[in-house]
Structures are given as structure tokens and as C-alpha cells.
N, C-alpha and C positions, 0 to 999 in steps of 0.2 A: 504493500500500500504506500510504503514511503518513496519509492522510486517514483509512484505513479504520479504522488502530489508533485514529487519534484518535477517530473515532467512537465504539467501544466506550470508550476511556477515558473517554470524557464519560457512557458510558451508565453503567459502574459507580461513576463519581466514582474514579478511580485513574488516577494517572499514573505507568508503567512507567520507573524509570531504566532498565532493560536489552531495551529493544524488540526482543531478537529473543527473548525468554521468550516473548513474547504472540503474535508472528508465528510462532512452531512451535507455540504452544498453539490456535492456528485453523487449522492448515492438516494438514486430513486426510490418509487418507495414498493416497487416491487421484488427489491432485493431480499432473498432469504425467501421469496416465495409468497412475500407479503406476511410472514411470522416472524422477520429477526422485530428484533427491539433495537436494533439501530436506529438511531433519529435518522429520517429521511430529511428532503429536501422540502417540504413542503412549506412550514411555518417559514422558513428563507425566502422563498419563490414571495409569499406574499409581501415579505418588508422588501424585496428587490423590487417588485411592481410598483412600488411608490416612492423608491429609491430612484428608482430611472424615470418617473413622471418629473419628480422635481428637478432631477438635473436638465433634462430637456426641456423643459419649461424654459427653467433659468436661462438657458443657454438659446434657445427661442426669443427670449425679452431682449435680451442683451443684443441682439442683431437691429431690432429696430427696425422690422420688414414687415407688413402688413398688416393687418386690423386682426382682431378676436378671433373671427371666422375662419380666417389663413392660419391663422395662429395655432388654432385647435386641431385643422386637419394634418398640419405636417405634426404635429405633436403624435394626433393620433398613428400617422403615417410612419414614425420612428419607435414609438413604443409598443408596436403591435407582434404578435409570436412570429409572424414571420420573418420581421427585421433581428428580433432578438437571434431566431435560429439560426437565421445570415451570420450574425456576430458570432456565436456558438462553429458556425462552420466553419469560419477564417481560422478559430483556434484550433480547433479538431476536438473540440469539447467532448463530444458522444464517446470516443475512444477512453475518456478517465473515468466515465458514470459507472458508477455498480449496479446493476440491474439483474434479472433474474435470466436464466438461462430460456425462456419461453419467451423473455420479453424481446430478448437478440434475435434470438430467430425468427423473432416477425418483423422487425429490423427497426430492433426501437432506440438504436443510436444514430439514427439519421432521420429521426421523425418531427416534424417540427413542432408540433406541440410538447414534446418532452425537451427538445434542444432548446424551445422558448422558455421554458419553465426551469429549465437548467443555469442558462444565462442570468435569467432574473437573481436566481438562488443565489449565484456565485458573484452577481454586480452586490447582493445583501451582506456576503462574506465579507467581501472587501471593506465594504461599508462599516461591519461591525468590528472589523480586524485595525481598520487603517483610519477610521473616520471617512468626513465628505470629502477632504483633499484626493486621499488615497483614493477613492469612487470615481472621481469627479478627471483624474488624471487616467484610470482604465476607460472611461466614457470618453475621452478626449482621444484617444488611441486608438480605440478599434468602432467609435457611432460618426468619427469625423468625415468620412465620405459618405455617409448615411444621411449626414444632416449637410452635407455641400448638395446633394440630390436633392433634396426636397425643394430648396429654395430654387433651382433649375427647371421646375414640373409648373406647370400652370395653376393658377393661382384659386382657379375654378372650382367647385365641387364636384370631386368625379361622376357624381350621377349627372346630373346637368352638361356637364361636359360629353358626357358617352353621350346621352339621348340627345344635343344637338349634332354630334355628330352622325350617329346614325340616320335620322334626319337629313341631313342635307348629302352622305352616299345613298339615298335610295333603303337603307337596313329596314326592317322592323323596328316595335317599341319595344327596347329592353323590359324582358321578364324578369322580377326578384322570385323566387325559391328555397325555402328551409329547407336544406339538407339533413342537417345534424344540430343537436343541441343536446351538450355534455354541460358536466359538471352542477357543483351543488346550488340552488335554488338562489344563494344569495353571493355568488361570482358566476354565472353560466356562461358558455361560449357557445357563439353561433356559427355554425359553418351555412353558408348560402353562397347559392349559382346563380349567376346573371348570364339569360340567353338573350342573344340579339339576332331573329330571327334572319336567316341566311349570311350570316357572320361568324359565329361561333357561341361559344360559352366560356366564362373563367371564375373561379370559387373565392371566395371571402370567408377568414376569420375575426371572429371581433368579439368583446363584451357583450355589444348588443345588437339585435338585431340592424339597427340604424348601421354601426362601424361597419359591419360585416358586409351589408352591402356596398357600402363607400368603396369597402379594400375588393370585391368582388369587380366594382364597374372602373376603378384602377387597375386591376390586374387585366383587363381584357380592354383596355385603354394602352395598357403598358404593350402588349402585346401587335397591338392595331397594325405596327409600319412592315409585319410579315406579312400583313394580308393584301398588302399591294395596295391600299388606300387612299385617300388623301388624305 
């Protein structure tokens, strides 16, 4: 286990005074088969979720780039599990989690909902290990081209953005769709598909059903310049 920590310490350049932060911040909570009594990851994931609101916030304010509205969606657009599981991938995060031997072989170290929730865990570590410097310096490191994007992206709400686009090539009216909704009653995740009738389709995670569609008519927004477009 000590080798392992140390690997990732070398991958984020951080050395943990309190190594067992970073070993509950990797170790799912289907390790041992869902019977050890190892603290998992999970009380972490949640003080990481609010850990990385406020730094991106913060770091949102401090640019001084558009009203409320802009404000919220690239917020939402950096702190969402897929962005998190981006960051998680540049590490090679999945390769340190302890999980259960069922849960690898259905390939749950490159899953983005565990890689998301991983991230979060391990931005919490830090946070609890190093303070907001130490956070705030890992956040600067591996969300800085995350957050140079956002400000590059149209200022627009993606649903309004998609449906005038479709609109003006001739598409159909974008369809929203519930896929999936996980999780417990008072953090639930929405997964929804956005069709654009003789376009395609592309899925969305989020808190609420609202996000989910946003990152859904993003993701098939993102997508558009393969489909030969305008």
C-alpha cells in the first residue's frame, strides 16, 4: 500500500503528512466486498464537492468575465463528474483505488462516476492534509486548462444554443430523456439523453435534472463540427 501512495504522491507532486487521508481517499467503498470496515471514500467525496465549488467559484470571481448566469454554467461546467474524471485521468487515478475484484472486472477504474467521486475524495485529502493553499495549488495544476476552456465556449446556454442551432440546419426539436437516476434521495444524479432528431444523441450527468440536460445539449454541441455542420 505504501508504494502505491507513493506513486500517486509522485504523480501529483504532494507528499501527505497524514497517509491514511489519501488511503480512505482511494479506497472505494466496494473494497473487501462491501464488508471491510475500512473507511471508504465516501464522507471525503462529499467535503471534496464543496471543496472544489468554492475554489472555482473563487477563481470564476477573480476573472471578472460575465454576469451570474455565465458564471454558474462554467462553474457548473468544471465541477461536474465528468470534468472531475478528466482530472482523475491525466493522473491515472483509477490504477491507486482499492476496489473489489467484481468491481474491476466490470471496469470500474475507468468509470467516470467512481473516477468523479475519486477526484473529489482526494481534492478533500488534500484539503484536510495541506489546508486551502495546498487545494487550491492541486486545483491550479491539473483544472487550469479546464477552466482556460470554459471561458473559450460560448457564453450561451447550451440548450438554447443547441435548439437555435438545430433550427437554423434544418434538425428537429431537441428531445430531453431520463435515462438513469442513482443515488440517495437527498444528492441524486441524473443521467439524460438529448436526441436531435436526424443529428444524433449525446448523454448528460448532473445533480439535477436541469444540469444534466445542460451537460447533455453540451456534449452533442461539443460534438457538432464531426457532423459536417455549420
Amino acid at each position: 500500500m505504501l508504494k502505491r501512495l507513493a506513486g500517486l504522491e509522485e504523480a501529483i507532486q504532494i507528499s501527505f503528512t497524514n497517509k491514511n487521508l489519501i488511503e480512505k481517499a482511494l479506497t472505494h467503498p466496494s473494497y473487501g466486498d462491501g464488508r471491510s470496515k475500512k473507511p471508504n471514500y465516501e464522507r471525503l467525496e462529499f467535503l471534496g464537492d464543496r471543496v472544489l465549488g468554492l475554489l472555482t467559484a473563487e477563481r470564476l470571481f477573480a476573472r471578472k468575465e460575465g454576469d451570474e448566469g455565465s458564471m454558474a454554467r462554467r462553474l457548473n461546467a468544471l465541477v461536474r463528474k465528468e470534468a472531475c474524471a478528466q482530472i482523475a485521468r491525466k493522473i491515472d487515478l483509477g490504477a491507486y483505488l482499492l476496489m473489489s475484484p467484481s468491481e474491476v472486472r466490470q471496469g470500474g477504474r475507468d468509470k467516470t462516476s467512481i473516477l468523479g467521486d475519486a477526484c473529489e475524495s482526494l481534492l478533500a485529502a488534500i484539503y484536510l492534509d495541506g489546508g486551502m493553499d495546498a487545494a487550491g495549488k492541486f486545483y491550479d495544476k491539473f483544472w487550469h486548462e479546464e477552466l482556460e476552456n470554459v471561458f473559450k465556449k460560448s457564453n450561451k446556454d447550451p440548450k438554447t444554443e443547441l435548439q437555435e442551432k438545430a433550427s437554423a440546419n434544418k434538425y428537429g426539436i431537441p428531445v430531453y430523456t431520463v435515462i438513469e437516476r442513482s443515488g440517495p434521495d437527498h444528492r441524486p444524479l441524473f443521467v439524460i439523453e438529448v436526441d436531435v432528431p436526424g443529428l444524433g444523441a449525446a448523454k448528460g450527468t448532473g445533480k439535477s435534472k436541469k444540469d444534466a440536460e445542460r451537460f447533455a445539449a453540451l456534449h452533442l454541441l461539443e460534438d457538432w463540427p464531426q457532423k459536417n455542420d455549420n
